[in-house]
C-alpha positions in Angstrom: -14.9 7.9 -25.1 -11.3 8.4 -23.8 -9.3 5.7 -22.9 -6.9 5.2 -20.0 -4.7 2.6 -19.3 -4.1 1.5 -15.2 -0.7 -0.5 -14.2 -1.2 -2.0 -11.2 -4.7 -3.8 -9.8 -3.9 -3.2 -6.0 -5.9 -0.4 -4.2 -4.7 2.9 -6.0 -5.3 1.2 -9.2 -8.5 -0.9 -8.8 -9.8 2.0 -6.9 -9.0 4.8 -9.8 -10.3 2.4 -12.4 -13.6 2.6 -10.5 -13.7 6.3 -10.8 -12.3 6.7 -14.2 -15.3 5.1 -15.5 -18.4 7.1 -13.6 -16.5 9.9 -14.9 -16.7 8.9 -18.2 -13.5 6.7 -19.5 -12.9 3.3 -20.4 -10.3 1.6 -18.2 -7.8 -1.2 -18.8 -6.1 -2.2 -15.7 -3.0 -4.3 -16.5 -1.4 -6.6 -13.8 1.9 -8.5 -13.9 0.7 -10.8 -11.6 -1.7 -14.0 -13.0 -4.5 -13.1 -10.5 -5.3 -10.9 -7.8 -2.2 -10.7 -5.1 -2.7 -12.8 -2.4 -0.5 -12.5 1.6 0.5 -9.0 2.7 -0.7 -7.6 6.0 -4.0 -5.8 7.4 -4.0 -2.0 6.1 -5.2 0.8 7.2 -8.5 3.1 5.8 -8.5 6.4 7.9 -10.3 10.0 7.8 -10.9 10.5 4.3 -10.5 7.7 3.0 -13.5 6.3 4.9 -15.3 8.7 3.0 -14.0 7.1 -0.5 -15.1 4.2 0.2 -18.6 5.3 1.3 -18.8 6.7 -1.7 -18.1 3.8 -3.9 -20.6 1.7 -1.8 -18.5 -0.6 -0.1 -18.4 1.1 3.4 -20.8 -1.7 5.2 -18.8 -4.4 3.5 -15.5 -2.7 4.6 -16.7 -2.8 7.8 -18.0 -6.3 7.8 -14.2 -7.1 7.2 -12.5 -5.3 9.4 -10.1 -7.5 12.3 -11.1 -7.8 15.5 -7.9 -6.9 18.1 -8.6 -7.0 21.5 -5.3 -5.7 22.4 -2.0 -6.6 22.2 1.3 -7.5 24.2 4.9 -6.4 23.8 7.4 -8.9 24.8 11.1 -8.4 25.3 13.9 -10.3 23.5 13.0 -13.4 25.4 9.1 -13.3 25.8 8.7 -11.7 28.6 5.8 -9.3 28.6 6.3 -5.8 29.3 3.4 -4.3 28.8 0.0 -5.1 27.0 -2.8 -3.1 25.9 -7.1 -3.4 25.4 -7.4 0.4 24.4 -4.7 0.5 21.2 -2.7 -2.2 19.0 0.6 -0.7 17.5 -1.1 -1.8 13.7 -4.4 -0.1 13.8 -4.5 2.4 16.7 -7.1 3.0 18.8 -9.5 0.3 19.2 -12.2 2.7 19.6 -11.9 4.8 16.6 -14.2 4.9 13.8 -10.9 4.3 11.6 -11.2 0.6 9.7 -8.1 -2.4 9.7 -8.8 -5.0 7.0 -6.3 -7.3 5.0 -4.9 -5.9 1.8 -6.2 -8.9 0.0 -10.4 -8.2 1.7 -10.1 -4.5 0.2 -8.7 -5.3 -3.5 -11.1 -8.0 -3.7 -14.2 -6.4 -3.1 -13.1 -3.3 -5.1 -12.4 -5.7 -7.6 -16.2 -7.1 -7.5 -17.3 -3.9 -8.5 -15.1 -2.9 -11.2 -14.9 -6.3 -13.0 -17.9 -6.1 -15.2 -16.9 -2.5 -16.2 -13.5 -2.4 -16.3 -10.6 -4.6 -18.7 -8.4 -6.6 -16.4 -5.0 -8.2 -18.3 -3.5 -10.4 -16.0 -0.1 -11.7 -16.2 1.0 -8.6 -18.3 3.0 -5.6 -17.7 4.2 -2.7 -19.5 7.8 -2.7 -21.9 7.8 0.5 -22.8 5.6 4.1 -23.4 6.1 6.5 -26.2 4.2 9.8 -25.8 3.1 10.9 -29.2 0.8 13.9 -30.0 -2.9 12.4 -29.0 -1.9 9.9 -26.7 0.3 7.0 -25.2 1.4 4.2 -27.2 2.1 1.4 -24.8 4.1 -2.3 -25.7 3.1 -4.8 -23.5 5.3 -7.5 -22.8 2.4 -10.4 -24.2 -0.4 -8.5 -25.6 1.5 -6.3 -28.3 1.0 -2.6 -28.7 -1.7 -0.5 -27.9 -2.8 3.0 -27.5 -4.6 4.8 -24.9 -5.0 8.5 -23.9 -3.4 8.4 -20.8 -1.4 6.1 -18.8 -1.5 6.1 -15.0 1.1 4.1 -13.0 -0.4 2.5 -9.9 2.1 -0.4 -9.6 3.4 0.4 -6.5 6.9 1.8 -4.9 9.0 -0.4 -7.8 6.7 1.0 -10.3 7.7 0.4 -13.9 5.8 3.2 -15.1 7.8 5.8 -13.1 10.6 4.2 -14.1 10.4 4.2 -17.9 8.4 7.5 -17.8 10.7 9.4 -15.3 14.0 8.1 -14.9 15.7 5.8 -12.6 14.1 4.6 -9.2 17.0 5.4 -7.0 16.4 9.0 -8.0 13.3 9.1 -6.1 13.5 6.7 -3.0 14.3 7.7 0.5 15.5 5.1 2.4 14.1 5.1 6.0 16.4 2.4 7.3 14.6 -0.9 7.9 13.4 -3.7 6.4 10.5 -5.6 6.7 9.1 -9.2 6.2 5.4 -10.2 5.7 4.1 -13.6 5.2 1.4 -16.1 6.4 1.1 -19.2 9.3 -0.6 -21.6 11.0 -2.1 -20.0 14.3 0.3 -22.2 16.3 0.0 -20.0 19.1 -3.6 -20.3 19.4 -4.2 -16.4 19.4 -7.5 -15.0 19.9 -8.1 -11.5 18.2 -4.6 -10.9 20.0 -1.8 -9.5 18.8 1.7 -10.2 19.9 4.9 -8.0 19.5 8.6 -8.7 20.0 11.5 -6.2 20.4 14.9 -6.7 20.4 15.8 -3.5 22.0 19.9 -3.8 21.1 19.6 -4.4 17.5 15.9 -3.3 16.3 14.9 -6.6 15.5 11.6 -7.3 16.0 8.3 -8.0 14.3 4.2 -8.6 15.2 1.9 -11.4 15.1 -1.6 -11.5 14.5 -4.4 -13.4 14.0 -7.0 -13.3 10.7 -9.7 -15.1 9.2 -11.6 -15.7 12.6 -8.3 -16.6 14.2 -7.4 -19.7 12.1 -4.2 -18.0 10.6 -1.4 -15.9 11.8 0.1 -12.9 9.7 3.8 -12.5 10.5 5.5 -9.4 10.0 9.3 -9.2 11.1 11.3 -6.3 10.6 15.0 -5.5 11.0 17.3 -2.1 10.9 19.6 -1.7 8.7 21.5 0.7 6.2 20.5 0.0 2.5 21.0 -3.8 1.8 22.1 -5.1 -1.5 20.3 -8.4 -2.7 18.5 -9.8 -5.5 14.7 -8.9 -5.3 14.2 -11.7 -7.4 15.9 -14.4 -4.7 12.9 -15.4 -2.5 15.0 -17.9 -0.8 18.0 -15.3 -0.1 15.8 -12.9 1.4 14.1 -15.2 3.7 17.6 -16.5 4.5 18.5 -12.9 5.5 15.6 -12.3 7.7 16.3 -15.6 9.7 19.8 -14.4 9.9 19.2 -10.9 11.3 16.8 -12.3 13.9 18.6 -15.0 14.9 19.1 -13.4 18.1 15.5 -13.2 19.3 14.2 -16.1 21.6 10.3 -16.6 23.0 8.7 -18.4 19.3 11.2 -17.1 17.6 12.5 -20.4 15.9 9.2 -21.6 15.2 8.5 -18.3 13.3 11.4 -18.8 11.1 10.6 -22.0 10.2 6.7 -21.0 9.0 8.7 -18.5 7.0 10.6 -21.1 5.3 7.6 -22.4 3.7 5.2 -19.7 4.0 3.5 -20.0 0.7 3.3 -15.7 0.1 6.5 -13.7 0.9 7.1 -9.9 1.1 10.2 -8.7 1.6 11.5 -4.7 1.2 13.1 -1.5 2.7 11.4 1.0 4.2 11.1 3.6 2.0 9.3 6.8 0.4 9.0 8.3 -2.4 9.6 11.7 -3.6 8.9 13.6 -6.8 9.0 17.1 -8.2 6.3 16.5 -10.4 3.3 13.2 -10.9 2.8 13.5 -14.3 4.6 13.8 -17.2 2.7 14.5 -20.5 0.3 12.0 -20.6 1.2 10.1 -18.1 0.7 10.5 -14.4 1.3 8.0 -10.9 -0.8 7.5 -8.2 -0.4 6.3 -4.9 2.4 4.2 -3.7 4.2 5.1 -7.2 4.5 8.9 -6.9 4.8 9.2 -3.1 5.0 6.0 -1.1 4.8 6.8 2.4 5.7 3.3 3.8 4.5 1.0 6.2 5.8 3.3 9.0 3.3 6.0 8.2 0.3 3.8 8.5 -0.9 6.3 6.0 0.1 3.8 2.5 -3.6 3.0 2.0 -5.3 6.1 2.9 -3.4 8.0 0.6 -4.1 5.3 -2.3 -7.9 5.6 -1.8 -7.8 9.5 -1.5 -5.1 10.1 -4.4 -7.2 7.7 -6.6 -10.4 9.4 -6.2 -8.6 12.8 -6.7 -7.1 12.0 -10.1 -10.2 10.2 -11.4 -12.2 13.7 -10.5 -10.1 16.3 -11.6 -9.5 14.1 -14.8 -13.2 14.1 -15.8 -14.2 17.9 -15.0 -11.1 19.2 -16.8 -11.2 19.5 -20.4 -7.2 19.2 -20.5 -5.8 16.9 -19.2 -2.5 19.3 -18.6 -5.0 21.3 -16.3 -6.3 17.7 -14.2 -2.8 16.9 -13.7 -2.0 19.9 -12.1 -5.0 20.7 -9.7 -4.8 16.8 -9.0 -1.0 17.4 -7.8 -2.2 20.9 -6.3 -4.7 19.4 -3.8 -2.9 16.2 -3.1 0.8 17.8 -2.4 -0.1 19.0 1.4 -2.0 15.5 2.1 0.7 13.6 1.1 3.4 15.6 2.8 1.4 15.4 5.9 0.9 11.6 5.9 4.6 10.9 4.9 5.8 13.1 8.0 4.1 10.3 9.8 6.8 7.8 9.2 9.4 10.2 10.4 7.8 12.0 13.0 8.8 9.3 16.5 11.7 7.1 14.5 11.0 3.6 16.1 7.3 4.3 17.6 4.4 5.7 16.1 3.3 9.3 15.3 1.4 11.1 18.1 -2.3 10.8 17.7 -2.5 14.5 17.3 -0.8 13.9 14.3 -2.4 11.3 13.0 -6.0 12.5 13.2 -4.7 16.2 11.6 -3.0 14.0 8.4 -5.7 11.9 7.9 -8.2 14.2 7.5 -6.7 17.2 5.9 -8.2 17.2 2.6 -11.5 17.8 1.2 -13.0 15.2 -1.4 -14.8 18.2 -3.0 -13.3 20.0 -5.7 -13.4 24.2 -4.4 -13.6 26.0 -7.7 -15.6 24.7 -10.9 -13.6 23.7 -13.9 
């Protein structure tokens, strides 16, 4: 049985170790962090994707777990309402579409669930190094030594180590789309009912959203600033929440209040904007999937999708092609125009969303069905 090795147990890589083995292959999914990753925001599964996870099963459960907006409110600089909305909320859309919202941390989990008797997990691990030899990958792990696999797939995000030691240098791939944004937990202090809030400073481009989650008894924050490309220690938790209170200072309303949950907010995100653009998703035997090989950033709404679809496309083509040179390549042929579709998303109304026209052509423009037999 060939073996592959995953980095990264978030939704591309959980997701493609669930395929890899009904088509055959015996997965190892290693992940830096000790345990599942906790915090983040609600995501997006549209079009396609929906499809993906019908497939695997987990389509009621998906949907059991899906938020529950009512609408939402945008508030000037200092609070003031200036419009609010029961049809659409600027995270998920239309309330009325058949298109699901759910927190990062719901949809890992209950992938998770049904890879975990099938699948190796190494937590707290990561990948050193990869050297390519003639019959597969031999891979150094930072704690559990060397080891040797068939193929490597990175799925470890838009930092991924993978791409890096496999294909050069990140900055050689990222496009910076220029803001930043912030991501981290609170006490519903503001007593929000399936409600989201959303605050614009119109001058500057400071701004963020509230929401609430787990039947309204938590708020997930997500502030956001503009800016050219910021240098700073991605290591410095404390600096970076430093430099978000800093470049929101200006904004009024619950502003403060805000700031001071993010001081202690026990999960932090912090990062630009960004995609990611390659030539090519594979190198020899090793390939990237998902955030990893083209990132299409919050912006596009699209980040998730594209992990779900990508994921499933790989793990097919990889197990009805006898070479894995040939998987790579119709994997990479029927994912390119997707991909490029969903990134335009991001860049399409710089500052608002994409039109819905657009949105419902990129999410579904891809077939789940291989057209010609191996």
């Amino acid at each position: 049985m060939r073996n592959v090795l995953v980095s990264g147990a978030g939704v591309a890589g959980s997701v493609l170790a669930y395929w890899l083995t009904r088509n055959g292959f015996s997965v190892t999914v290693v992940e830096r962090s000790l345990d599942l990753r906790q915090g983040g925001q609600a995501v997006d599964v549209r079009g396609v994707a929906l499809e993906v996870m019908g497939r695997m099963g987990l389509g009621e459960q998906m949907r059991a777990a899906r938020t529950r907006m009512r609408g939402m409110s945008m508030l000037d600089s200092d609070g003031n309402e200036l419009f609010r909305s029961e049809e659409r909320t600027i995270s998920s859309g239309r309330l009325d579409s058949e298109d699901v919202e759910l927190l990062r941390e719901d949809l890992t989990a209950m992938v998770y669930e049904a890879t975990k008797h099938e699948v190796e997990y190494l937590f707290g691990d990561s990948i050193t190094a990869l050297y390519q030899e003639k019959h597969g990958v031999r891979v150094e792990f930072e704690r559990a030594g060397f080891r040797t696999f068939d193929f490597v797939v990175g799925a470890d995000g838009s930092h991924s180590a993978v791409r890096r030691l496999a294909f050069g240098p990140e900055h050689e791939f990222v496009r910076h789309l220029g803001q930043y944004l912030a991501i981290f937990p609170a006490a519903n202090f503001l007593e929000l009912d399936n409600w989201q809030m959303w605050i614009q400073d119109r001058a500057t481009g400071a701004g963020g959203g509230i929401y609430p989650v787990r039947d309204n008894t938590e708020l997930r924050v997500t502030l956001g600033f503009v800016s050219e490309p910021v240098d700073y220690d991605h290591r410095d938790i404390e600096g970076q929440k430093q430099m978000v209170a800093d470049r929101l200072a200006g904004l009024r309303w619950e502003m403060p209040k805000l700031l001071a949950a993010m001081t202690g907010a026990p999960n932090f995100y912090f990062d630009a904007m960004a995609q990611i653009h390659m030539e090519n998703w594979s190198t020899g035997r090793i390939a990237l999937v998902g955030d990893a090989g083209y990132c299409a950033s919050v912006l596009s709404g699209q980040g998730t999708s594209l992990a779900l679809v990508g994921a499933y496309i790989l793990a097919q083509e990889l197990g009805r092609n006898a070479s894995h040179t040939a998987a790579f390549a119709a994997y990479e042929q029927r994912m390119r125009p997707f991909v490029a579709l969903n990134q335009a998303l991001a860049t399409e109304n710089p500052g608002g969303p994409a039109s819905e026209e657009s949105i419902a052509h990129a999410k579904n423009s891809i077939s789940l069905d291989a057209l010609t037999e191996a």
